[in-house]
C-alpha positions as CSV (number, residue, x, y, z in Angstrom):
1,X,-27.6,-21.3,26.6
2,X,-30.9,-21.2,24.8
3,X,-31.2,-21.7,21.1
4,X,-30.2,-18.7,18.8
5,X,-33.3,-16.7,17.3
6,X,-33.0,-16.5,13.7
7,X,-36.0,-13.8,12.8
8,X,-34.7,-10.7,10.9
9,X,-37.7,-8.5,11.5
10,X,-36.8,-8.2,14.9
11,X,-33.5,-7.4,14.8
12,X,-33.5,-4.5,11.8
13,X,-35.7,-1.3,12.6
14,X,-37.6,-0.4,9.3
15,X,-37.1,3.3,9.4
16,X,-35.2,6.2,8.2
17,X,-31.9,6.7,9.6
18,X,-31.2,10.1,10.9
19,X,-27.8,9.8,12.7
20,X,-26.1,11.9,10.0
21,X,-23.6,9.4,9.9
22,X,-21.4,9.6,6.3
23,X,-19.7,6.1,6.1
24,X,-17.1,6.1,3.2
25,X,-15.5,2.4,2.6
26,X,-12.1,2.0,0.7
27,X,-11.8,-0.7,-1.7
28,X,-9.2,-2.6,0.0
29,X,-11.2,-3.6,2.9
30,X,-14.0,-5.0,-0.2
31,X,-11.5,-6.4,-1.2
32,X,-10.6,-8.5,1.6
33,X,-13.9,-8.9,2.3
34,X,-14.4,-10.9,-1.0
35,X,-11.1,-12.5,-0.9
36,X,-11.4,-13.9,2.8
37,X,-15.1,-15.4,1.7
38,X,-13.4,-16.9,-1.5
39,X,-10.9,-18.2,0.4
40,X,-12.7,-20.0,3.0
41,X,-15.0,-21.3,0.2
42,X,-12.4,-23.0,-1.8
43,X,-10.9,-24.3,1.3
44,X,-14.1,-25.3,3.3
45,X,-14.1,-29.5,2.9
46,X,-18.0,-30.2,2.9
47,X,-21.0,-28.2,1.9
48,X,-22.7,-25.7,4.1
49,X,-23.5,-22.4,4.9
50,X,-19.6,-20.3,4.7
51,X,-19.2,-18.4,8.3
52,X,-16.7,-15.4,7.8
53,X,-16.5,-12.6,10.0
54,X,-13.2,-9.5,10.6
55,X,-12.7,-6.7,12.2
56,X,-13.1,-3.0,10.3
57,X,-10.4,-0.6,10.8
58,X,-10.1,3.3,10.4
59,X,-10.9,6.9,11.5
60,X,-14.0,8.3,12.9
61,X,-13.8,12.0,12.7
62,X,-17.0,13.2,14.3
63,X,-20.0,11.9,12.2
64,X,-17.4,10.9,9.2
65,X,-16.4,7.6,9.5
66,X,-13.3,6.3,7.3
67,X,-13.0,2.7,6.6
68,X,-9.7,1.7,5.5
69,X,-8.5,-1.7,5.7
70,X,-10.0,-5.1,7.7
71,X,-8.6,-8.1,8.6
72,X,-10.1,-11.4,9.7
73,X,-11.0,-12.8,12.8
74,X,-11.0,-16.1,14.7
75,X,-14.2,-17.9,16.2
76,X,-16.2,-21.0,17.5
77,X,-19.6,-21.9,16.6
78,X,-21.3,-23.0,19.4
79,X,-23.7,-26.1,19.7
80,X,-27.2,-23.0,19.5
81,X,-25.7,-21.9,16.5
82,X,-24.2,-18.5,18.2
83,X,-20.4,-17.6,17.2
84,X,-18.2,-16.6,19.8
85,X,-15.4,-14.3,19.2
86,X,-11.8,-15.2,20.3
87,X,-11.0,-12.6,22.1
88,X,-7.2,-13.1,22.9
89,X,-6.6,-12.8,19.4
90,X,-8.5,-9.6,18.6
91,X,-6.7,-8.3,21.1
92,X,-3.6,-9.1,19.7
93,X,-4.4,-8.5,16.3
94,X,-5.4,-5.3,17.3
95,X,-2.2,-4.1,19.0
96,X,-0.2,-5.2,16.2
97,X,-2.4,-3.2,13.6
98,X,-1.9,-0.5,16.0
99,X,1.7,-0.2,16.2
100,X,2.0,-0.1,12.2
101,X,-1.0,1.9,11.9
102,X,-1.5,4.0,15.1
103,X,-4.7,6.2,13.8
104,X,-6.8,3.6,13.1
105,X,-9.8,1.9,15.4
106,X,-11.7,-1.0,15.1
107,X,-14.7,0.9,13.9
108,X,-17.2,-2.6,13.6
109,X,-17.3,-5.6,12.1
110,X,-17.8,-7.4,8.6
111,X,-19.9,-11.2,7.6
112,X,-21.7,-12.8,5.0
113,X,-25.4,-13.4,4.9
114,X,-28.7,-11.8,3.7
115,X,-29.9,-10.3,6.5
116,X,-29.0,-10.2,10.0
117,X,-30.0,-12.1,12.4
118,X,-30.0,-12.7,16.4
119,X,-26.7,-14.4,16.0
120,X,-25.3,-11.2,14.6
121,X,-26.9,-9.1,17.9
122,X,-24.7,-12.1,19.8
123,X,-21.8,-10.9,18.4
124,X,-22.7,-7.2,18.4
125,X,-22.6,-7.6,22.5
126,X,-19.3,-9.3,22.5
127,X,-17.8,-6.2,20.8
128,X,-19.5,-3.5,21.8
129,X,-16.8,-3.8,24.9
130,X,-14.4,-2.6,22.3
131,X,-16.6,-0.2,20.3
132,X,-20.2,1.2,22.2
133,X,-21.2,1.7,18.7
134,X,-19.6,-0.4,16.0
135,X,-21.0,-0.5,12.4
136,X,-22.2,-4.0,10.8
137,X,-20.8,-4.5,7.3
138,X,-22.8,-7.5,5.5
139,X,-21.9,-8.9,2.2
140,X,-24.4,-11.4,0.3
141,X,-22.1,-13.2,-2.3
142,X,-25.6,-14.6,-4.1
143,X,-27.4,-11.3,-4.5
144,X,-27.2,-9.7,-7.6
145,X,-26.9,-6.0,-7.5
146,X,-29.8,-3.3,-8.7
147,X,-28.8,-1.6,-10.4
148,X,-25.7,-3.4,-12.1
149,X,-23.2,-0.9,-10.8
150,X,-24.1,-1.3,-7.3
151,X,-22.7,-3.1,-4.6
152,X,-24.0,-6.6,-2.9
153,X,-23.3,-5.0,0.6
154,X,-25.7,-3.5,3.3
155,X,-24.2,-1.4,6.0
156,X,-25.7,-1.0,9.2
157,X,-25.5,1.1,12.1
158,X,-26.0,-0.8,15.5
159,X,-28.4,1.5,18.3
160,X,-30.0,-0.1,21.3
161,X,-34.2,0.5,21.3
162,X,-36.7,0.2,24.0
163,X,-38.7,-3.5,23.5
164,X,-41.2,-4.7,25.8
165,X,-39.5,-1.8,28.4
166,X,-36.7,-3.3,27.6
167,X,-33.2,-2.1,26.0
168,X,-32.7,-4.5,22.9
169,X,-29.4,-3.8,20.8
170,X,-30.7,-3.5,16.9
171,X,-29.8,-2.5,13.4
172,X,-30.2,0.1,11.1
173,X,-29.3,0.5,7.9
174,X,-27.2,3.0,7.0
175,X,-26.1,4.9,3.5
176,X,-22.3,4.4,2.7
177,X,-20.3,5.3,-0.4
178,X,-16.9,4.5,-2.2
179,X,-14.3,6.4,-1.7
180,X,-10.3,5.9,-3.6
181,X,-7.3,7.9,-3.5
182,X,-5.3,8.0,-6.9
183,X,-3.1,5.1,-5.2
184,X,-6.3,3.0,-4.6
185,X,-7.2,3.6,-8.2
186,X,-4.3,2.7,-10.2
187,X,-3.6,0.0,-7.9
188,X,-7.5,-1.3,-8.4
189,X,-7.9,-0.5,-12.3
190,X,-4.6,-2.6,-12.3
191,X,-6.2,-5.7,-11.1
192,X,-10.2,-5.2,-12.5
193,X,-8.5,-4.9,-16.0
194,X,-7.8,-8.3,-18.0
195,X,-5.1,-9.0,-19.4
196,X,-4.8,-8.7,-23.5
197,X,-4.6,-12.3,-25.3
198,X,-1.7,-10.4,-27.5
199,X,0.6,-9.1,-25.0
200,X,-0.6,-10.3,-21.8
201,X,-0.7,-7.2,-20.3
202,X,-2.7,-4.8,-18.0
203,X,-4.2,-1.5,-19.7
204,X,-1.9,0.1,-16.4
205,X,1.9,-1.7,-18.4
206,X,0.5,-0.2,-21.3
207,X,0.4,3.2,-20.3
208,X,3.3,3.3,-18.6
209,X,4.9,1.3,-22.1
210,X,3.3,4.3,-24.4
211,X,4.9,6.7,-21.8
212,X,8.3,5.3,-21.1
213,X,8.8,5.0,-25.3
214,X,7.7,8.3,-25.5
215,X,10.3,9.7,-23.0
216,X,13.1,7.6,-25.0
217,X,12.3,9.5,-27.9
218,X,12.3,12.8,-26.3
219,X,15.5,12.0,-25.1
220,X,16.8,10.9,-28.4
221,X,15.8,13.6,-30.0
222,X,17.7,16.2,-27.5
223,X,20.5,14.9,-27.5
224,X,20.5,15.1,-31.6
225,X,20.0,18.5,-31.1
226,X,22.7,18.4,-28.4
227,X,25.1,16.9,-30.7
228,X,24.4,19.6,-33.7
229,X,24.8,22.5,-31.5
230,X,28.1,21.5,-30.3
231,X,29.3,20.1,-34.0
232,X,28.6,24.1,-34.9
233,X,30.3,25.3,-31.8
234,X,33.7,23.2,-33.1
235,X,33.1,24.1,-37.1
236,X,32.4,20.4,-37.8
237,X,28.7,21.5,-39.7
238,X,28.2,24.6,-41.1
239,X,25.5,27.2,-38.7
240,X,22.0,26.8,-39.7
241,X,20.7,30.5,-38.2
242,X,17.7,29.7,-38.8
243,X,17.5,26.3,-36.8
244,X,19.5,27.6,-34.4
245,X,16.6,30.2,-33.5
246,X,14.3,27.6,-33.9
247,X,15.9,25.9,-31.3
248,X,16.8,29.0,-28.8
249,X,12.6,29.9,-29.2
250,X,12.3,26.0,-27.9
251,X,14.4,26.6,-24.7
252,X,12.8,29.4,-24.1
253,X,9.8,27.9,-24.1
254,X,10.6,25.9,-21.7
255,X,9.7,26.4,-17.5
256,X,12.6,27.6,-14.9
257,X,13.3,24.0,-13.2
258,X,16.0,25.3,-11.2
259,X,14.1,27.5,-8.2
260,X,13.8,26.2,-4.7
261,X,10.0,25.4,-4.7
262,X,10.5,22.8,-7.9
263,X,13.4,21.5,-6.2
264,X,11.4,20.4,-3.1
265,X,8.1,19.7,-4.9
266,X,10.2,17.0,-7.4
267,X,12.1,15.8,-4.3
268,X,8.5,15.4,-2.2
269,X,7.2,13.3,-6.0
270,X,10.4,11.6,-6.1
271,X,10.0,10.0,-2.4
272,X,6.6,9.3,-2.8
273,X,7.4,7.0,-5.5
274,X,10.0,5.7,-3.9
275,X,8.2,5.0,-1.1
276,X,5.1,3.5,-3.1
277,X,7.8,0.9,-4.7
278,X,9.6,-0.1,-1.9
279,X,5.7,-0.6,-0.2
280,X,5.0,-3.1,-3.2
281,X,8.0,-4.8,-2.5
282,X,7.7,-5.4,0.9
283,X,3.8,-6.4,0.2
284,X,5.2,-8.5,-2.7
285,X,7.3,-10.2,-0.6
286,X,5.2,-10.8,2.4
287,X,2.9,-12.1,-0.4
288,X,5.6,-14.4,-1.0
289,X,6.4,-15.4,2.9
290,X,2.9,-16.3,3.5
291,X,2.6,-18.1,0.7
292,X,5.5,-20.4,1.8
293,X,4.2,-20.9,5.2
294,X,1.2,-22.3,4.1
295,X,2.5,-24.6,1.6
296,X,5.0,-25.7,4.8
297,X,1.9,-25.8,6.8
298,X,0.3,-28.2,4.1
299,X,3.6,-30.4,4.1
300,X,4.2,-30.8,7.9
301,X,0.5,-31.8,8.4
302,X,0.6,-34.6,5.4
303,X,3.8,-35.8,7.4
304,X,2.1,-35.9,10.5
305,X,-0.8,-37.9,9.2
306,X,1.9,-40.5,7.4
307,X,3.7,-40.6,10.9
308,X,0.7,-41.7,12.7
309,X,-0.5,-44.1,10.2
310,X,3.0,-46.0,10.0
311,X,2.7,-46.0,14.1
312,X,-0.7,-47.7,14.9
313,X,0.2,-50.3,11.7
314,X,3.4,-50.7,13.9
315,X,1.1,-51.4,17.4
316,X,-1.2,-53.5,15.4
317,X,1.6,-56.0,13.6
C-alpha cells in the first residue's frame, strides 16, 4: 500500500456549501467527544500524536440531521500511517445501539486533528459502505476558539468531485449548531458549574435546597391553618370571622386540581420523573460496573505479568 498523503488542500473544497443541510449536535456526543480524547491522553504511555475516532449516531429527517449520542470505535494503524476500521465491532456495536435505541443511524464519524487529511478520505471509504454520505466531525483540543464562546470543532460534509476526470471523495465544511432539551440542560449546567468552597455544592442542589425548604414551609404553614380551623369547629379557640374569610378568599383562590385533564397531565409529570431517576440510576450504576471492570482489568494484568516473571526466573534457576 503506498504511503498516506498528508496535504489538506486537496482534500477540503474551499467553497460555499449549498446542500441546505442543518446539522444540530447534542451535547452529549461533545461530550464524549472530549471525554474519549482525555481519556486516551491520560492513558496513552509515551508521547505522540493521540488517534481517536467513534461513530455519530441519530436521525436524519430530510435535510435536518439530529446528532444525539456517539460512541467509540476500535482500529489499527497501519505501517503508511492509514487507520483501518474494525469492522466486526462496528457491526456489533451498532446492532446493540440499535436494539436500545432503534431510531438512530450512524450518521458519520468523529477524530481529533486540525485539518483533514488523506488518511481521513481512507476512512471516509471504509464507511461510506455503511453511510453513502456520512458527516466528518473534527475536534482540535489545541485551538482556541474565536470568539471565546465558540466551539474548537469543524464539521464537514463528505461529497465526491470530479479530479483529473476522476471521482475523488472530499470535504466540505459545513454550518452546525447546538441544540439541548431541558433534560440536556439541567443535566449539563449540573456538571459546567463548580462546586462552592462553603457547601460543596452545585448551583442545580441549591435550587432544588431553596425549593424543597420552601415547600416545607408551605406545608407547615397549612397544616397551622388546618389545625385552627378544626380547633374552631370543636370550640377549643374561639371563631376569628374575620380570618376565617381570610382564609376561605385563599381557597378560593386556589385552581380546581381535581378534573380529569390535571389528573393525567400530573400522572404524565409524575412518570417522567420517575422515569428520569430510575435512568440516573441505572447510568449511575453502570458508571459503577465499568468502573469495576477496569480496575479488575488492571489487577488480572499485573498478576499475569508477576506470573510470568516468577516462571522464566523458575526456567532460568
Amino acid at each position: 500500500m503506498a504511503a498516506v498523503n498528508q496535504d489538506t488542500s486537496s482534500v477540503v473544497l474551499n467553497q460555499p456549501n449549498n446542500s441546505g443541510l442543518l446539522i444540530a449536535i447534542h451535547p452529549l456526543t461533545l461530550l464524549n467527544i472530549s471525554d474519549h480524547f482525555t481519556r486516551t491522553v491520560i492513558q496513552q504511555a509515551s508521547p505522540g500524536p493521540v488517534h481517536v475516532i467513534g461513530a455519530l449516531l441519530g436521525i436524519q429527517s430530510g435535510r435536518e440531521v439530529e446528532i444525539f449520542n456517539s460512541y467509540e470505535l476500535q482500529f489499527t494503524i497501519e505501517s503508511d500511517g492509514s487507520i483501518r476500521i474494525h469492522e466486526e465491532y462496528f457491526v456489533t456495536k451498532q446492532e446493540q445501539f440499535r436494539q436500545v435505541f432503534p431510531s438512530y443511524d450512524f450518521l458519520g464519524w468523529y477524530t481529533v486533528g486540525r485539518k483533514p487529511s488523506m488518511i481521513d478520505i481512507d476512512v471516509l471509504q471504509q464507511l461510506m459502505t455503511y453511510n453513502e454520505s456520512p458527516l466528518f466531525l473534527q475536534m482540535d483540543p489545541n485551538e482556541v476558539p474565536t470568539p471565546a464562546r465558540s466551539l474548537p470543532i469543524t464539521v464537514y460534509e463528505s461529497i465526491v468531485d470530479i479530479v483529473d476526470g476522476q471521482p475523488q471523495p472530499m470535504f466540505i465544511k459545513a454550518a452546525y449548531k447546538v441544540e439541548t432539551g431541558e433534560a440536556e440542560r439541567i443535566a449539563v449546567d449540573h456538571v459546567a458549574h463548580a462546586a462552592t468552597h462553603q457547601e460543596g455544592e452545585s448551583s442545580l442542589v441549591n435550587h432544588l435546597s431553596g425549593q424543597q425548604n420552601a415547600i416545607k414551609m408551605l406545608d407547615t404553614r397549612i397544616k397551622l391553618l388546618h389545625e385552627y380551623l378544626q380547633d374552631s369547629v370543636n370550640g377549643k379557640v374561639p371563631k376569628d370571622h374575620d380570618l376565617e374569610r381570610q382564609i376561605s378568599s385563599l381557597c378560593n383562590r386556589l385552581p380546581t386540581i381535581s378534573g380529569q385533564a390535571f389528573e393525567e397531565e400530573f400522572m404524565t409529570e409524575y412518570n417522567d420523573v420517575l422515569l428520569t431517576s430510575y435512568l440516573a440510576t441505572v447510568t449511575k450504576g453502570i458508571h459503577a460496573m465499568s468502573d469495576m471492570v477496569d480496575k479488575f482489568n488492571v489487577v488480572a494484568s499485573q498478576n499475569s505479568h508477576h506470573g510470568q516473571g516468577r516462571a522464566r526466573r523458575g526456567l532460568m534457576g
